[in-house]
NUKOLLO-420627 format. One record per residue (C-alpha): x, y, z. Coordinates in steps of 0.001 Angstrom, whole numbers, plus 500000, padded with zeros to 6 digits. Example, Ala and Ser with C-alpha at 12.3 -4.5 7.8 and 13.67 -1.06 7.14 Angstrom:
// NUKOLLO-420627
+--------+--------+--------+
|      u |      v |      w |
+--------+--------+--------+
| 512300 | 495500 | 507800 |
| 513670 | 498940 | 507140 |
+--------+--------+--------+
***
This chain:
// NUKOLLO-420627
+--------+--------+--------+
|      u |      v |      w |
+--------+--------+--------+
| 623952 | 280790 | 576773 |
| 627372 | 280955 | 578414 |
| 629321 | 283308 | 579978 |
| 632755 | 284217 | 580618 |
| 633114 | 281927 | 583102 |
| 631757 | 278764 | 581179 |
| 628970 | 277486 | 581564 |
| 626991 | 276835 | 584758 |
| 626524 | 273450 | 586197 |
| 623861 | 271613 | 587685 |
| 623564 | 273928 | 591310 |
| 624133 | 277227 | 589184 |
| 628112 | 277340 | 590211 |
| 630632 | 277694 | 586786 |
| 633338 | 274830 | 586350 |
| 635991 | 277589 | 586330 |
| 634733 | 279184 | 589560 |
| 635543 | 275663 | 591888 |
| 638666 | 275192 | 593442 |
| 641119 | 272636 | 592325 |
| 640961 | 270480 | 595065 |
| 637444 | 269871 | 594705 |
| 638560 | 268222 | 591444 |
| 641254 | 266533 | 593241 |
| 638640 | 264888 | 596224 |
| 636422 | 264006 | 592899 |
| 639360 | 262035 | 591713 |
| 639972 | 260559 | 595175 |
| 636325 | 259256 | 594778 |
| 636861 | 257166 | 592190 |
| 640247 | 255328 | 593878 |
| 640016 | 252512 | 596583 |
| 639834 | 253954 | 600316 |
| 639098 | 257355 | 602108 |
| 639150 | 259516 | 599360 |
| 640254 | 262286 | 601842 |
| 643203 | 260744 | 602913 |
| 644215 | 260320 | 599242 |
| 643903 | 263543 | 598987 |
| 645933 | 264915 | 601972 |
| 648463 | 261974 | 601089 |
| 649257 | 263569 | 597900 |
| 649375 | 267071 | 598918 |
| 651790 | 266371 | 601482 |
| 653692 | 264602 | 599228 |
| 653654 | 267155 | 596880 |
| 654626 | 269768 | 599700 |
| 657778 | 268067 | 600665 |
| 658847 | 267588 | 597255 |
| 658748 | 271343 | 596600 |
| 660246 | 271949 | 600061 |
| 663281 | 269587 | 599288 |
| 663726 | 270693 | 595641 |
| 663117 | 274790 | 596153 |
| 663245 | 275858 | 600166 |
| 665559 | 273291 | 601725 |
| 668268 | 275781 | 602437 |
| 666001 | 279005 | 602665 |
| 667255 | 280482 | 606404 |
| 663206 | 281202 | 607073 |
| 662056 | 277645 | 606333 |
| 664657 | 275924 | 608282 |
| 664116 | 278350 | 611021 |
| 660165 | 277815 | 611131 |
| 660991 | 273817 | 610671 |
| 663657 | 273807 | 613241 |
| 661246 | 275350 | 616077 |
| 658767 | 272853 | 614993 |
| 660975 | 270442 | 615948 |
| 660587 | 269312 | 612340 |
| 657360 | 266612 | 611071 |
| 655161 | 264179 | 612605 |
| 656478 | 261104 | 612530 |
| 653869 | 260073 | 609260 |
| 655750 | 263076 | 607151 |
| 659111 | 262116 | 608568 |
| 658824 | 258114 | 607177 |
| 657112 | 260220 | 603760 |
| 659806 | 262854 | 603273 |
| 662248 | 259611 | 603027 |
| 660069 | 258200 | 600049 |
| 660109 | 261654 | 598430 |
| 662654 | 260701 | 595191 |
| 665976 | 262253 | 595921 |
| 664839 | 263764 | 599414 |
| 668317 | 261908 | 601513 |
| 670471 | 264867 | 601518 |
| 667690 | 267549 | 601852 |
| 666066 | 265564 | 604794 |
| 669620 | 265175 | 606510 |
| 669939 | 269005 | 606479 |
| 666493 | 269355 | 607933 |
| 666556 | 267461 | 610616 |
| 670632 | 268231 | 611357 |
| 669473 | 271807 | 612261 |
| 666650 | 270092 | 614133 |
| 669446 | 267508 | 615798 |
| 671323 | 270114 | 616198 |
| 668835 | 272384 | 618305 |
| 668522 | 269629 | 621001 |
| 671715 | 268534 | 621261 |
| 672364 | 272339 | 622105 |
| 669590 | 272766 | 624571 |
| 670702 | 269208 | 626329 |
| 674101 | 270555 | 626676 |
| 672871 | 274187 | 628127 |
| 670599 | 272401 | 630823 |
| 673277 | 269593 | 631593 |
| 673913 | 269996 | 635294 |
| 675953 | 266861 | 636197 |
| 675244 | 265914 | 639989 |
| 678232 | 264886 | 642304 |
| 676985 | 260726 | 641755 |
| 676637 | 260731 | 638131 |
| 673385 | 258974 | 637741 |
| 674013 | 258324 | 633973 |
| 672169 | 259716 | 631289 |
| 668950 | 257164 | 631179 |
| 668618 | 258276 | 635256 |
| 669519 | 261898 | 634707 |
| 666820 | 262769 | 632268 |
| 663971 | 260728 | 633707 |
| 664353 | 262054 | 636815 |
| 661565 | 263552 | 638720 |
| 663937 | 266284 | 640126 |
| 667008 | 268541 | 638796 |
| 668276 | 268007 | 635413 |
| 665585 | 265598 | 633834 |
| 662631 | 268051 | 635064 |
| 664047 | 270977 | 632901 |
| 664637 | 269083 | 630296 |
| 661025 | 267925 | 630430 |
| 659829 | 271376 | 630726 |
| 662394 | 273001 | 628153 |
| 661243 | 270562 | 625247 |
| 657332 | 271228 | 626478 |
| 657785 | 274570 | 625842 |
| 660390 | 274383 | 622471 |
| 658112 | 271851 | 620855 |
| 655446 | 274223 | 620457 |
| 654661 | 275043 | 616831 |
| 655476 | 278425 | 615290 |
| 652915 | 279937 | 613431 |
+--------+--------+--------+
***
């Protein structure tokens, strides 16, 4: 006998009752290689699709991905294979551009012997310490 939910497999839980990515990690099974990284391969692939085509230029999205300092640099080099992801990814990571270029210019404290730029933010004192400290504290995800 069945029920609603169809009918029970082999440890008592329905088909209908299991989550859709169990079926996905069966699939993975039967591909080459970790079948968990196939699976988290296609998800995020499939989440930065639907953020390119449907929240690209939502103000909360780019807001949460700006203070994020946008992806990894794996989801970065993937949202550039995404078909037709160019001018959503330039918008992304213009507002993320955008944020540092801001901050650099806020803590820019040019010393009397201008040390250059490669000297002024590696340094150990002044200018290249806050900037070390600001982006420790602005890369910090948002949750």
């Amino acid at each position: 006998m069945t029920g609603p939910a169809g009918p029970p497999t082999e440890r008592g839980t329905r088909l209908s009752e299991r989550h859709l990515a169990y079926f996905r990690f069966i699939d993975a099974c039967a591909q080459p290689g970790c079948p968990l990284c196939h699976v988290a391969d296609e998800a995020s692939r499939r989440y930065l699709d639907a953020l390119i085509y449907e929240r690209v230029n939502d103000p909360d999205t780019r807001r949460q991905i700006r203070a994020a300092w946008g992806f990894c640099n794996w989801h970065t080099w993937m949202l550039d294979e995404v078909k037709g992801s160019a001018f959503g990814g330039a918008i992304l990571y213009e507002d993320v551009l955008g944020r540092a270029i801001h901050g650099l210019d806020r803590l820019r404290d040019r010393p009397a012997g201008a040390v250059g730029w490669l000297g002024w933010i590696a340094g150990r004192r002044g200018p290249g310490r806050r900037i070390r400290r600001w982006l420790g504290r602005a890369g910090r995800r948002v949750t």
